[in-house]
C-alpha positions in Angstrom: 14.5 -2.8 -8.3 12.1 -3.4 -5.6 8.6 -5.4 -6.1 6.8 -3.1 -3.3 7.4 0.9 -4.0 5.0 3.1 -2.3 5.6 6.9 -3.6 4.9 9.8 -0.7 5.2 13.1 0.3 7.8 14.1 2.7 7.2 14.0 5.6 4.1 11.5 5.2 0.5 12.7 5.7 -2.1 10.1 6.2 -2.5 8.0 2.9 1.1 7.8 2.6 2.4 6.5 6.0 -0.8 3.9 5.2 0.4 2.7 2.0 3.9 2.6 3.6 2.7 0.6 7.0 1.2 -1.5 3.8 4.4 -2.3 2.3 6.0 -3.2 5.1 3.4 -5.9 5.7 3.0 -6.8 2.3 7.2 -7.0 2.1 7.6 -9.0 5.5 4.9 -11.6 4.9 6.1 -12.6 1.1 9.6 -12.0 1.3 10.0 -9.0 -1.0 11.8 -6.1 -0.5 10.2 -2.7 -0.5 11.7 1.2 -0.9 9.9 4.3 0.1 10.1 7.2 -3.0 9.6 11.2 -1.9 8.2 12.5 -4.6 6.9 16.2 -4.9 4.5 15.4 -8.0 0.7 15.5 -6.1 -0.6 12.6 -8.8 -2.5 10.4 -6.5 -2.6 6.7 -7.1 0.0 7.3 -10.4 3.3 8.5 -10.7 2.8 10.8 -7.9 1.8 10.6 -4.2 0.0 8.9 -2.6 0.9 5.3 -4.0 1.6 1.8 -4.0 3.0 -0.2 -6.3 3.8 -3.6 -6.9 6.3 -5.1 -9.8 6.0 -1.7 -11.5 2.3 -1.2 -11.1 0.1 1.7 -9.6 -2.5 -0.3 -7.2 -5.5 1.5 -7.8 -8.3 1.4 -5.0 -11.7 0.6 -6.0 -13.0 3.3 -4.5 -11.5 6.1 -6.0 -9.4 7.3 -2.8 -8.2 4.9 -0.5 -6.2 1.2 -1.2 -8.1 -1.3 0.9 -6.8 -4.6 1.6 -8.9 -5.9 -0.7 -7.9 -4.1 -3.2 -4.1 -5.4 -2.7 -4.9 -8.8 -2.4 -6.8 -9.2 -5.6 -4.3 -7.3 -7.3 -2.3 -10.1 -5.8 -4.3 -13.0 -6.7 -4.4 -11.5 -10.7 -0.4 -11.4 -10.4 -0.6 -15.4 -9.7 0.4 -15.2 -5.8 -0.6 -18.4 -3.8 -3.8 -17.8 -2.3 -2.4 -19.2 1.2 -0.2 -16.1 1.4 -2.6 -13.9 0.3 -5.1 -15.0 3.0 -1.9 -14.9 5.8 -1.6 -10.8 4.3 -4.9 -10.0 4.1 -5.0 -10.5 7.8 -2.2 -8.4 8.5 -3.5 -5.5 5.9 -7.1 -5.4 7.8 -5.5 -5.1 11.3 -3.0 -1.5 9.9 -6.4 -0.2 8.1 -8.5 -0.8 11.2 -5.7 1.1 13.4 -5.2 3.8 10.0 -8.9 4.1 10.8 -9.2 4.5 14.8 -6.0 6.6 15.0 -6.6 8.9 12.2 -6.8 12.6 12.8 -6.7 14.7 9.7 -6.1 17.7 11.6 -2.5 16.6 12.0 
């Protein structure tokens, strides 16, 4: 089974290609691999869409809606990652939220 799982709708609305850009970052910068699971249960942050987990875990974002990158990387850091790599991901994370954030239209 894959450490990185991000659960989604299909096709992907906003949160979910996120959480998936996410994963890729999070998979490429420690080595993991990461699978992508359509799911049609609307649970958000659980066993439903929008989510991402890691090692079996739903991340759940401190502020009720959104996973930041902060969020991620102290899940991380509680999981025992070196903080070296965390720091290297955290960069990566900020730069797809940033772009989540400028590029975002909800109408779409």
């Amino acid at each position: 089974m894959s450490p990185v799982k991000v659960i989604s709708q299909q096709p992907p609305g906003g949160r979910c290609t996120l959480y998936t850009r996410y994963a890729d970052a999070i998979a490429e910068t420690l080595g993991w691999s990461h699978r992508i699971v359509h799911d049609e249960c609307r649970d958000a942050h659980g066993d439903g869409f929008p989510s991402l987990w890691i090692r079996d875990i739903a991340i759940q974002p401190d502020d009720g809606v959104i996973l930041s990158p902060d969020d991620i990387c102290t899940f991380l850091r509680q999981q025992g990652e070196p903080e070296k790599r965390i720091d290297t991901l955290r960069i990566r994370l900020r730069v797809i939220l940033d772009d989540f954030l400028e590029n975002w239209n909800p109408g779409t």
